[in-house]
TORNU-365626 format. One record per atom (N, C-alpha, C): x, y negated, z negated. Coordinates in pm, whole numbers, plus 32768, in hexadecimal, padded with zeros to 4 digits. Layout:
REM TORNU-365626
XYZ...
This chain:
REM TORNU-365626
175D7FE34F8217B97F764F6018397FAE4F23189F7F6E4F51191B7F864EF519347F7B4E6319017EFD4E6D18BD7ED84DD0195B7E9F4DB919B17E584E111A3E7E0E4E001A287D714E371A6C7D2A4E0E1A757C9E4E731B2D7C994E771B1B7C154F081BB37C244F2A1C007C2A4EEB1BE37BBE4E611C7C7BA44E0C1C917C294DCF1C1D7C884D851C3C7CF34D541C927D5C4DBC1C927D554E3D1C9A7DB24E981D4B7D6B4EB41D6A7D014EC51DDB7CD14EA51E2E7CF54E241DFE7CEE4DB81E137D224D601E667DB54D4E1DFA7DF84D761DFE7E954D691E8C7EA74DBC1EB37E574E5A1F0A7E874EB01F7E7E324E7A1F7A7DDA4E241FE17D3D4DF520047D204E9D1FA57CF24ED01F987C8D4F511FB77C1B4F401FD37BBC4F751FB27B4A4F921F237B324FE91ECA7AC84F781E587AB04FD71E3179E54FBE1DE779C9503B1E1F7973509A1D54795750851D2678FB50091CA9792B50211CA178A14F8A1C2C784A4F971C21781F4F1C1BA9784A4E951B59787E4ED61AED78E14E611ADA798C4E7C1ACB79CA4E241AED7A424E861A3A7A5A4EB21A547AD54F1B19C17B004F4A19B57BAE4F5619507BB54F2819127C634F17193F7C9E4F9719797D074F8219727D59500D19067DCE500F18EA7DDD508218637E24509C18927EA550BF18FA7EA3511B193C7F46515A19BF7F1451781A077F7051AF1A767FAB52051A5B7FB752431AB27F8552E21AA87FE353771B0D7F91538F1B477FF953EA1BBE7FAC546A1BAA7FC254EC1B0E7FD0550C1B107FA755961AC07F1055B41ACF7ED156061A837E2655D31A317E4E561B19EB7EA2569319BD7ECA56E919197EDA5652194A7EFC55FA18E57F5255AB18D07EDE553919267E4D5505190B7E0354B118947DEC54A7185C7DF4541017CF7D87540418137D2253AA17997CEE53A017A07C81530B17BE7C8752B318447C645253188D7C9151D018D27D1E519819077D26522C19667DA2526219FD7D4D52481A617DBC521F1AD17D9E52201B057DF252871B317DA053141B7F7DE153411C0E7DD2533C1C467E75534B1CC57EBB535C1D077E8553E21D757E2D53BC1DA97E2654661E237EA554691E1F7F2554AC1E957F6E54B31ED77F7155141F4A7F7055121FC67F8D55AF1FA9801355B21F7F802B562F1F6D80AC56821FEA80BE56DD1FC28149571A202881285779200880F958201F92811A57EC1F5480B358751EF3802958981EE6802158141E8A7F8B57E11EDE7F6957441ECC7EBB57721EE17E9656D41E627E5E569C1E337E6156261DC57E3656121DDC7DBE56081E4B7D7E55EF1E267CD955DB1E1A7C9B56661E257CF856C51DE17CA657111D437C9B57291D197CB556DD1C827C9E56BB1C3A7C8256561CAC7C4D55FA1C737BC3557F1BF47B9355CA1C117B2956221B977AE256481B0F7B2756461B0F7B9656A01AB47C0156A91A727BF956291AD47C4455E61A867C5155471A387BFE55011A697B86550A1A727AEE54D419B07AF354E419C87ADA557519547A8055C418D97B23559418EB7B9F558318837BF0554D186B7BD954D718A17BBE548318AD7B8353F718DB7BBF53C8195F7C00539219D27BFC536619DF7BC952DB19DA7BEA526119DD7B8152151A9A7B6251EE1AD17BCC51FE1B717BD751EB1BB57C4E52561C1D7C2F526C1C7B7C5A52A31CF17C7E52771D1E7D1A52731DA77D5752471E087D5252AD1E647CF2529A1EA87CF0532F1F6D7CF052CD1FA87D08535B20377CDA530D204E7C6E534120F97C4E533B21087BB55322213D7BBE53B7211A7B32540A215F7B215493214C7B5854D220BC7B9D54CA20717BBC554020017BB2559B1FC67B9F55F41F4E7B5556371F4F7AD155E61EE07A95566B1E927A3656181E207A3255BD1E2579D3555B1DBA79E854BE1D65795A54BC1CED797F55021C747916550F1CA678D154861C50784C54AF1C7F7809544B1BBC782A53F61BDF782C535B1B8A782F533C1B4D790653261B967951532C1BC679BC53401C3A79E052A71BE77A1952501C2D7A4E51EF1C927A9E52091CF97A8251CE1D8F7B2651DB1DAC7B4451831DC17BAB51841DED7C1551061E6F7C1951181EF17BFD51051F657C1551561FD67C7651341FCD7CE5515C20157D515136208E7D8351BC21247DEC5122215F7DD351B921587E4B5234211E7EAD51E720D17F135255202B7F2A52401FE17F2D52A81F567F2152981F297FAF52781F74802B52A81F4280C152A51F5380DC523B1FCB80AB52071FE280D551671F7B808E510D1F6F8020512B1F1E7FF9508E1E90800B50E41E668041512A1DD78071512E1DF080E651071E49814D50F11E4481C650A61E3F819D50371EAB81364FD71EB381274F531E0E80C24F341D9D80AC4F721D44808D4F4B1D1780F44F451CCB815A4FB01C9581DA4F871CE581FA4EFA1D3382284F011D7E82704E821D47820E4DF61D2C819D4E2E1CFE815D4D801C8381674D841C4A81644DDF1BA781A74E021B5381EF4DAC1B9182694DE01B8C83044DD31BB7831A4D211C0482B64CCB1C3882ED4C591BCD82824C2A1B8782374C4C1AD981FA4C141A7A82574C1E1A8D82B84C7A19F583194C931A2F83884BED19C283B54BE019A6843B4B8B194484AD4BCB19A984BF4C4C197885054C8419C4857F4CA9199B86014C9519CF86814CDB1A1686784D7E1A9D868E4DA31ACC864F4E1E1AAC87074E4D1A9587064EBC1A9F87914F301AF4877B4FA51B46878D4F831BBF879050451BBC87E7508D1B8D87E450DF1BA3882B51581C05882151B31C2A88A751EE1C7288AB526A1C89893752AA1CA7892553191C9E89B4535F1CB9899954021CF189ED54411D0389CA54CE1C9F899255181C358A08550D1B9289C6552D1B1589BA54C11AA5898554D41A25898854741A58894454251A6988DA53F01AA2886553A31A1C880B53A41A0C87FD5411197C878453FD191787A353E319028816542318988881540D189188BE537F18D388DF534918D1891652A218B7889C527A18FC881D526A18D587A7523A1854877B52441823879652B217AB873852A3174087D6525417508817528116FE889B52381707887F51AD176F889951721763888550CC173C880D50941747878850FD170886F950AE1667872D50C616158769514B159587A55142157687D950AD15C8884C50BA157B88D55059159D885A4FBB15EE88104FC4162D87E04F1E1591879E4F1B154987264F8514D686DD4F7614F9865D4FA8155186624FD4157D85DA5017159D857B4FDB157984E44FFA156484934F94150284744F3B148784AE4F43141A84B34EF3147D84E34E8614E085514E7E14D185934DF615A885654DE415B984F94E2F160784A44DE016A884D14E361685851A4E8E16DE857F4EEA170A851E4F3A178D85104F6E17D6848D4FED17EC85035033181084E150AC18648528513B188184C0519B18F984BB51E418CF843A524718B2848252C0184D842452F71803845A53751846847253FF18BF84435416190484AC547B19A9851A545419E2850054931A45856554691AAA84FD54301AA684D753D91B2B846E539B1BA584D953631BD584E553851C37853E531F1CE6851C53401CE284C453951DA4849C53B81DA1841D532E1E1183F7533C1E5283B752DD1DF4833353141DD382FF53701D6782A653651CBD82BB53431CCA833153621C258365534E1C2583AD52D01C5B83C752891C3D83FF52001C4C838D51931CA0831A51991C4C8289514D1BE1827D514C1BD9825A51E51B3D823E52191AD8826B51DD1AB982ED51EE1A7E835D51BE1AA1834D51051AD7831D50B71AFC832350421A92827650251AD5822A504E1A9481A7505819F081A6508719B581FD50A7192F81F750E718D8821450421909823E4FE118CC82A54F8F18A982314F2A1845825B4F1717F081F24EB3180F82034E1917FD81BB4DC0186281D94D401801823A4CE2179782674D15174182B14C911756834F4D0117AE83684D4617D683DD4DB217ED84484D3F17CE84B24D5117CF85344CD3181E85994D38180F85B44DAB185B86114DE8188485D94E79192A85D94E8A193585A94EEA199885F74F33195686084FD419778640502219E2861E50931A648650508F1AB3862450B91B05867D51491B2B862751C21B7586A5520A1BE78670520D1C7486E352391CE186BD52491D2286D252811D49869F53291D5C86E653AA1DF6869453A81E3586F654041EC986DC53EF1F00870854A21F53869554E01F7886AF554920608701556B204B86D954DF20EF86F454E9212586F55431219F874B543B21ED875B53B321ED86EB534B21C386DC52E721D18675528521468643527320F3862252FC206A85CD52CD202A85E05257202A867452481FFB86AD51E01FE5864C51522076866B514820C9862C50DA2072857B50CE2099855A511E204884E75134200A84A150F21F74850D51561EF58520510A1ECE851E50951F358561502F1F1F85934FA11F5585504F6A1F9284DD4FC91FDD844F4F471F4B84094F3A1EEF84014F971E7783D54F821DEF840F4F3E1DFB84764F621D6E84E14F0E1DBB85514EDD1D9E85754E6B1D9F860F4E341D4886404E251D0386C54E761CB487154E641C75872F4DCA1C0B87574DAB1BE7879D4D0B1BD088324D661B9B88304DCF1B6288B54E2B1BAF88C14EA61BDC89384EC01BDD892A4F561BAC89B04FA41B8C897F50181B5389EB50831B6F89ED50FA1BE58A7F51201C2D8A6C517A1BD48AA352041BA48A8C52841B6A8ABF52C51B758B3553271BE08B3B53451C548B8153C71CCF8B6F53CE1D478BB453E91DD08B9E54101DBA8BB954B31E008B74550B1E0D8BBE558C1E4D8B4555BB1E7A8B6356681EBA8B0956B81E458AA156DC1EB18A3556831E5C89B056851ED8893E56A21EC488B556BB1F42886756B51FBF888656B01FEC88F1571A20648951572020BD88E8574C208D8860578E2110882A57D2212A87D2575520FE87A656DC213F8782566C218987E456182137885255F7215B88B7559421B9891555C42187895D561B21EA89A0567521D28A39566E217D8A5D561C21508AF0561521018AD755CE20C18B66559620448B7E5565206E8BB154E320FC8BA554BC213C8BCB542A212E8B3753E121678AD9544F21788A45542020D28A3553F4206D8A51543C1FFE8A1F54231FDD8A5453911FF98AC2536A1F9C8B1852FC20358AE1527920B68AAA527120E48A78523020C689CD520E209489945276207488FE52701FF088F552191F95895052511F01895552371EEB899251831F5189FA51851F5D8A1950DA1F4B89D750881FBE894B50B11FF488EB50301F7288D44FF51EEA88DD50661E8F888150201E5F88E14F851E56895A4FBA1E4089D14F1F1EA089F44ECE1F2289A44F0E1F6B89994E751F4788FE4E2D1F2288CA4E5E1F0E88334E0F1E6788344DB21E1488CA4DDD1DAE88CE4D681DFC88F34D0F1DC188994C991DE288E44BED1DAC893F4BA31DE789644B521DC88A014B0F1D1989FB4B081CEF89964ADA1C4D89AD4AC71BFC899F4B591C3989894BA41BFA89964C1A1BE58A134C731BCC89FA4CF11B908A914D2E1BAF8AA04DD21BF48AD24E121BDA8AE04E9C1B998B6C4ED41BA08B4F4F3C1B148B7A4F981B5B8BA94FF01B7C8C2250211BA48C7150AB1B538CE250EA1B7C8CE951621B3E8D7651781BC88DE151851BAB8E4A518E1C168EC0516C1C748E8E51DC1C548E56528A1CD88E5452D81D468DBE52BA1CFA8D7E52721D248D2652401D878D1F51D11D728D7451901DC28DCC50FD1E298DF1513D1E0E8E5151811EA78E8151DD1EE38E3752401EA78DD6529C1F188D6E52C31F588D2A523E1F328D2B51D61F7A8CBB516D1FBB8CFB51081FC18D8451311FC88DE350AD209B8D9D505820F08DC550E7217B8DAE50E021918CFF50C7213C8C9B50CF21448C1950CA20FC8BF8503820BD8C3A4FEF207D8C2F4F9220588CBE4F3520D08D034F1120CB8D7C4EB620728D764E2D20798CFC4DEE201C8CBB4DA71FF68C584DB01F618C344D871F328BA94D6A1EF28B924CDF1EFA8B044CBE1ED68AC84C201E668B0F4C4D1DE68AC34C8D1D6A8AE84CA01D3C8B554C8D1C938B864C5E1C788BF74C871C6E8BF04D1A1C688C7B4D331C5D8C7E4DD11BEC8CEC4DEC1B9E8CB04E2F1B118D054E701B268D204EE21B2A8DB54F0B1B448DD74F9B1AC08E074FD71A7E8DE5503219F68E2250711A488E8D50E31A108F1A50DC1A658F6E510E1A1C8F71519519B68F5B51A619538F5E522B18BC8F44523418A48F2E52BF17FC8ED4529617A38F26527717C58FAF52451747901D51F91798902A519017AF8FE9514617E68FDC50CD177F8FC9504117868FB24FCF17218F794F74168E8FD34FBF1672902E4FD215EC905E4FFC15C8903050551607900A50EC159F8FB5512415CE901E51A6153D903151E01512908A526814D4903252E014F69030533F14E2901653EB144F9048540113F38FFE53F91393901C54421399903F54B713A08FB154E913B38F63555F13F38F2755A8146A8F15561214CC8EBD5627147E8E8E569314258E4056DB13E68DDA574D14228D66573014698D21578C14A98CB3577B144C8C3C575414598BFE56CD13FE8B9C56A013818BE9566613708C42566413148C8A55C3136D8CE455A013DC8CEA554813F98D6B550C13BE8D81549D138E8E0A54B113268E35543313938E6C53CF13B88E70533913F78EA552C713B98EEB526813C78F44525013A28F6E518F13FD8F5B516E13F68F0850D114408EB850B014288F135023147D8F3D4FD3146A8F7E4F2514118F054EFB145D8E7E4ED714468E1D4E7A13BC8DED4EC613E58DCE4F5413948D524F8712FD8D924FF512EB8E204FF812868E78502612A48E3D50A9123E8E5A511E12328E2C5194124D8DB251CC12AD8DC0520712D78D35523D13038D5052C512A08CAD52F612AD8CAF53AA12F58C40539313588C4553F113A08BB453DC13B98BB0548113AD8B39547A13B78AC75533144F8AA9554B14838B1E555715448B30559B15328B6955EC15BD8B71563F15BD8BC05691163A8C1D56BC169B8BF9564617088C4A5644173C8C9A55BC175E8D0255FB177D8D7D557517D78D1354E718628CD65538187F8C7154D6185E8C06549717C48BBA54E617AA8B47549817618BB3543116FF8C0E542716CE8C5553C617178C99537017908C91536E17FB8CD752E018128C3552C318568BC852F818368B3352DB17FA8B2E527417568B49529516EB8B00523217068B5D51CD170B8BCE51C716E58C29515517808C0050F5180C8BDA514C18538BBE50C3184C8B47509917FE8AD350E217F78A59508E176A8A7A504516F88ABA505016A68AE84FFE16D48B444F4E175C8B8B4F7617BE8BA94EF917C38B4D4ED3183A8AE74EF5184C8A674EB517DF8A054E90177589E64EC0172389964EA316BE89EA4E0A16C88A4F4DFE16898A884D9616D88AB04D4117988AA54D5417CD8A904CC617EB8A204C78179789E14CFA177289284CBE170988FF4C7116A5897A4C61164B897B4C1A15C789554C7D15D689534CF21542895E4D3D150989CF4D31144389A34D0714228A504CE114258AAC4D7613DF8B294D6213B48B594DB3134A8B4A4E3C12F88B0C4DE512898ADE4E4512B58A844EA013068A444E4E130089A94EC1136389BB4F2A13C38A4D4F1314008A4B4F5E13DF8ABA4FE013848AFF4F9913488B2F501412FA8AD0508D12B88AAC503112508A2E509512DD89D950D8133889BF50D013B3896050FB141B89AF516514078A1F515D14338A8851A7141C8A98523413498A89523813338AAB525913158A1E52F8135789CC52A2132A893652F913C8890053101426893B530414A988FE5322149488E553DC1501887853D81515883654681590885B545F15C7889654C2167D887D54F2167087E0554A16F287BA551A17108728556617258709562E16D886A7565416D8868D56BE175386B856E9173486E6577C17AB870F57C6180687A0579417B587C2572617E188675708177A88D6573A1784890557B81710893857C816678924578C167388B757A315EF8855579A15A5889C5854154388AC584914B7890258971493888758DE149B8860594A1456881759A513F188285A1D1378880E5A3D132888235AAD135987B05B17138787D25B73137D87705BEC133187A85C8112FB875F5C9A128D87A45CF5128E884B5D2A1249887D5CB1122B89075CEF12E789405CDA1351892A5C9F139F893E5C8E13BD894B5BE3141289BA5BB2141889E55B2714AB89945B3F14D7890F5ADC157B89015AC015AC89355A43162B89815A531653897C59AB16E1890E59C416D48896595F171D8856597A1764888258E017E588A4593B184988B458CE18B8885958BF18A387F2590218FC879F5961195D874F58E71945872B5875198386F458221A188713581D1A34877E58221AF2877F58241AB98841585E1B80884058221B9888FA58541C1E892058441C1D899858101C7B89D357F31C668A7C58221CEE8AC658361CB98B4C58541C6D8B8F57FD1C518B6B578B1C4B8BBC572B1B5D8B8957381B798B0B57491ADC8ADF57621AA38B0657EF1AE68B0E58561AEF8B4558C61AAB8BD158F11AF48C0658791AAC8C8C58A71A248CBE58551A0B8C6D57F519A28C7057AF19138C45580B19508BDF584A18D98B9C58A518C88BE358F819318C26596419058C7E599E18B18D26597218D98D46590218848D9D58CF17E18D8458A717D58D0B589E17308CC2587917048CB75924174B8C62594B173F8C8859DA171B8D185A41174E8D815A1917628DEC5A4116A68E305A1C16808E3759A616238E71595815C28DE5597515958D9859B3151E8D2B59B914D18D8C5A2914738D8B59C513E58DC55A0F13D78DA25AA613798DE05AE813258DA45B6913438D095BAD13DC8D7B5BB2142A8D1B5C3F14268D035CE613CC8CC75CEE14078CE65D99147B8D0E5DC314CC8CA75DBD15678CAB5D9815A98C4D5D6D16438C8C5D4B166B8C2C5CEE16E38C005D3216E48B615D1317368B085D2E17B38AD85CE9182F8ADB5CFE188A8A995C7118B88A2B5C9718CE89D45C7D193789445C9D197889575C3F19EB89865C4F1A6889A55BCF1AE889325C191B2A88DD5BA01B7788955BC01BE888A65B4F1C51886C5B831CE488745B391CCF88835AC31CFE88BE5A591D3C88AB59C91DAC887859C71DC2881259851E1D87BE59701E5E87C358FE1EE8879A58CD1F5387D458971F7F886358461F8088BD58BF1FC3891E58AD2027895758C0208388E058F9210188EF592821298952598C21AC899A597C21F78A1059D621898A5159F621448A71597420DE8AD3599D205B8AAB59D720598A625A2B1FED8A215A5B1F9F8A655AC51FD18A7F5B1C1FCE8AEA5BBC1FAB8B645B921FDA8BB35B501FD38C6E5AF31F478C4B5ACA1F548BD35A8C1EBB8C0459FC1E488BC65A811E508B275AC41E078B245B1E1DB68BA45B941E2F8BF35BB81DEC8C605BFA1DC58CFD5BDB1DC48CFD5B281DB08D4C5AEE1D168D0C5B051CEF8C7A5AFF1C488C715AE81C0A8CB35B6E1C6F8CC55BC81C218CF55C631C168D875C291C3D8DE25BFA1C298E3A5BF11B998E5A5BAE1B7C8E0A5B2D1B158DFE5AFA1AB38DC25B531ABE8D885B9E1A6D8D575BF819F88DDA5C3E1AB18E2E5C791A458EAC5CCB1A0B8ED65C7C1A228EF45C0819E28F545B9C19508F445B83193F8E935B7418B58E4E5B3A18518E5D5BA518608EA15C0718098EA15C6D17E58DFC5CB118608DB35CF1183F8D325D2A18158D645DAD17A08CF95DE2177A8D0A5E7617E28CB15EB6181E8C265E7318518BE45EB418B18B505E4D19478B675E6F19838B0E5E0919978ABC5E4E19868A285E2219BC89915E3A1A4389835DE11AB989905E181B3C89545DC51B4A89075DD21B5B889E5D8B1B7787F55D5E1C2587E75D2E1C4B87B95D641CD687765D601D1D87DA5D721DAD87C25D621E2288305D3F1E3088B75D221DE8889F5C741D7E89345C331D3389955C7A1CC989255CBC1C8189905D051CB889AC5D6D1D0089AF5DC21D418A035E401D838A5B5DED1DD18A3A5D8E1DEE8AAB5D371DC48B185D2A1D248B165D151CB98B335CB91CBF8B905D311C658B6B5DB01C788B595E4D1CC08C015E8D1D468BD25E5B1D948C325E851D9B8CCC5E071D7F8CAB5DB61D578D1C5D4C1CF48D5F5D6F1C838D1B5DB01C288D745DC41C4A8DC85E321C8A8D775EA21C868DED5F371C368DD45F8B1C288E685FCE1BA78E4660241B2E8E8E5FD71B438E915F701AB18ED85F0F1A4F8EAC5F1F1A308DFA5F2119D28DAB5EF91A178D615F5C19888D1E5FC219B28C8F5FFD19D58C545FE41A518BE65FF61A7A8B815F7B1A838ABD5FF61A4D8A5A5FCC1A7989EE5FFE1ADA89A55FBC1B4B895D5FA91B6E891D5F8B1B82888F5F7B1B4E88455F311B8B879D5F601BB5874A5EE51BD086BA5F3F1C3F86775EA61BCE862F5E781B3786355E5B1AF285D95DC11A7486205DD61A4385E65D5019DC860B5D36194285B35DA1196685395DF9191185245E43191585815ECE197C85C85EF81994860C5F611948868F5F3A195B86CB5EC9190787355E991841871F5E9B184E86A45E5817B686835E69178186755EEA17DB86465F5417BA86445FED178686DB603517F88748601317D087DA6024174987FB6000174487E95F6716D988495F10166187FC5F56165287755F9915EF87385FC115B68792603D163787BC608915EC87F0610715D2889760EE15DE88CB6073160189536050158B896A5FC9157889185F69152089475F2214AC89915F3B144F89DA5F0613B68A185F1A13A38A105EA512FB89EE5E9812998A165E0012CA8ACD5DDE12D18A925D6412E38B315D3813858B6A5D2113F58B295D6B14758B095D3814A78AD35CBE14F08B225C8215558B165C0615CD8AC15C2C15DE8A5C5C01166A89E95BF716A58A075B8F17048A235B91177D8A1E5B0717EF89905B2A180B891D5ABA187E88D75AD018E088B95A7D192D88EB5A9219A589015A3D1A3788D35A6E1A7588905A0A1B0288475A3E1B2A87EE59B51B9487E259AC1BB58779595D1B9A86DD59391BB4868B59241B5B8615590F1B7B85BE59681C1A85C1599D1C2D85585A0F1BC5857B5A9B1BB385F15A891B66860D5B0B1AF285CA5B2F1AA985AE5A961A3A85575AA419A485BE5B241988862F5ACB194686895B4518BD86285B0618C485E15AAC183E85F35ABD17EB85505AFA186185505B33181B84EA5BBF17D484E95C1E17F885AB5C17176285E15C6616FD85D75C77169D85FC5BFA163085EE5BD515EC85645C04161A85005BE015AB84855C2515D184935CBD162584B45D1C161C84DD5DA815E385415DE215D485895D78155986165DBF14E585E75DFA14B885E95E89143585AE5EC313D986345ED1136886135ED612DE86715EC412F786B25F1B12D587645F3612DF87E05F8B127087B7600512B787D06061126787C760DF11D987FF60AE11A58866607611368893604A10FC882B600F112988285FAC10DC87815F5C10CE87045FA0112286D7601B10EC8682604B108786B760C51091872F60E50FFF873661320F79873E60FD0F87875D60790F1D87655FF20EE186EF5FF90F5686905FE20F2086285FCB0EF88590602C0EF685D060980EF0859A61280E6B8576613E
């Protein structure tokens, strides 16, 4: 619960509200698609939807109020309004009065890549909400999704986990009119949202502000290449600053690297098998395992928590589809995640062979074509039997590789699923990777059973 009703929520923004008793609000959301019962929905001007055109929507799910501005859509009758004269702004200036009710430790995140992934790791290892810990459950972190994500958090929240993703100069800034970090933990610098930012200098100066806005008693979190992209953008910071210099750092030795058991000796935490499958989600856990134990989680619990972490759907999440291994990485992409997947890719055990459906990365501007067919190169490297390029990117991708590796090309992800249908075998490795418009993972429910399996089962 919010633990607000309208008039207070009017109040807080000095709205005009349009309502004769007030009523409890239950949540936030601005999609009506997602309203329940004693939800306040957000109507926002997009640039490709307005939400007031789906008052009604809301209304008829039960809706108990509506943040809308003035002279726009129609407003069921019987349909509370909140009436403000921009809706994005005063859903930030609610988070922001939110967040100064919690007495809670804030953690910001950001980084080119692993943003969701560190997030949801450290709300794990912290104890989740059993032990009073918020995170919001997908990637909220733009100027609409980090309210959201602020607004989700229950008022007895003790540590709250925050990300802060930025598509262009200033958002930053933004952001931090709404949340100020107590922690932050930067994940990666690299070519990310180049067609906002415009280089990879812009990125590691945008991404800073957030570790200059911890205060002196606070703490950030880097690893050593991270230090040196930020070194000239940040000569000092208030914060202490913790640099993890590498993933055998603090005593800890490589058993094992098998994708999805890596075995560790750990100094603090002794033997640990943990269910990953990439060199970086395992430096991930071990620095939100730092942070979560200068939070005061003991030892034990964080071994045992270690040892049961989930990375988030669609991050190289392990799928069986008939007699077929998927690694669906399909959630977004950047070069910098790109080649990571292909390195997990590269090292997966008892492959028949391996398959990639690699599709576009999206806003990288000028440099779009260079870094696209830099992934073909990595391609030959990873040992592919055979690449599917998806859109633009992947012919890109396509033409980077050569004639190294067979390559098909086509424009979606159902044209790809059509191929892999007549091309899969039991015992084949799928990799899918692309940015989010690509939508690869439309695949997966079109994959039909291997000619083998249906004679099995004949």
């Amino acid at each position: 619960m919010l633990n607000l009703n309208t008039q207070e929520i009017a109040q807080v923004l000095g709205a005009s509200l349009f309502a004769e008793e007030p009523q409890p609000v239950r949540r936030v959301v601005m999609d009506s698609r997602a309203v329940m019962p004693g939800d306040l929905f957000v109507a926002l001007v997009g640039a490709r939807t307005d939400g007031h055109a789906h008052l009604r929507q809301a209304f008829e799910k039960g809706a108990v109020a509506a943040l809308v501005q003035p002279d726009r859509g129609e407003r069921p009758a019987g349909l509370v309004c909140i009436v403000v004269p921009d809706s994005l702004k005063a859903l930030g200036a609610l988070a922001r009065f939110h967040i100064e009710r919690l007495r809670a430790q804030v953690v910001g995140i950001t980084g080119s890549v692993g943003k969701t992934t560190a997030k949801d790791f450290l709300f794990q290892l912290l104890g989740g909400a059993a032990q009073h810990a918020f995170a919001a459950p997908a990637s909220y972190n733009s100027e609409v999704g980090l309210p959201l994500a602020i607004l989700g958090a229950p008022l007895d929240t003790k540590n709250l986990v925050l990300e802060f993703g930025i598509n262009a100069p200033g958002e930053m800034d933004v952001l931090l009119g709404i949340a100020r970090p107590w922690h932050v933990w930067i994940t990666a610098i690299g070519a990310s949202h180049l067609e906002g930012l415009g280089a990879v200098e812009t990125v590691a100066f945008e991404k800073a502000k957030l570790a200059q806005a911890a205060p002196e008693n606070g703490r950030i979190w880097i690893d050593e290449v991270v230090a040196e992209a930020m070194r000239q953008h940040c000569p000092t910071w208030q914060a202490h600053l913790d640099v993890r210099d590498h993933l055998m750092d603090d005593g800890v030795e490589v058993q094992s690297r098998v994708p999805g058991a890596w075995v560790l000796q750990h100094a603090r935490y002794g033997l640990l098998q943990m269910k990953l499958h990439a060199e970086h989600e395992i430096a991930s856990a071990l620095t939100a395992a730092r942070i979560a134990r200068y939070f005061g989680v003991a030892d034990r619990d964080l071994r045992t928590r270690l040892t049961q972490l989930v990375p988030p759907q669609g991050r190289m999440s392990v799928l069986q589809r008939n007699g077929v291994t998927v690694l669906d990485d399909a959630y977004n992409a950047n070069p910098l995640s790109m080649h990571a997947a292909l390195e997990v890719f590269r090292e997966w055990p008892h492959a028949e062979r391996r398959i990639a459906v690699l599709g576009s990365m999206k806003e990288l501007g000028p440099s779009a074509e260079v870094l696209h067919k830099e992934v073909g190169h990595w391609v030959a490297e990873a040992g592919v039997d055979l690449l599917i390029g998806v859109g633009s990117g992947g012919a890109w991708i396509a033409e980077g590789v050569g004639d190294r590796v067979p390559c098909r090309v086509v424009d979606d992800a159902s044209a790809a699923a059509a191929i892999l249908n007549q091309t899969l075998k039991p015992g084949d490795v799928l990799l899918l990777k692309a940015s989010r418009s690509e939508a690869l993972e439309r695949i997966l429910p079109q994959l039909q059973a291997t000619p083998s399996e249906l004679e099995a089962n004949s």
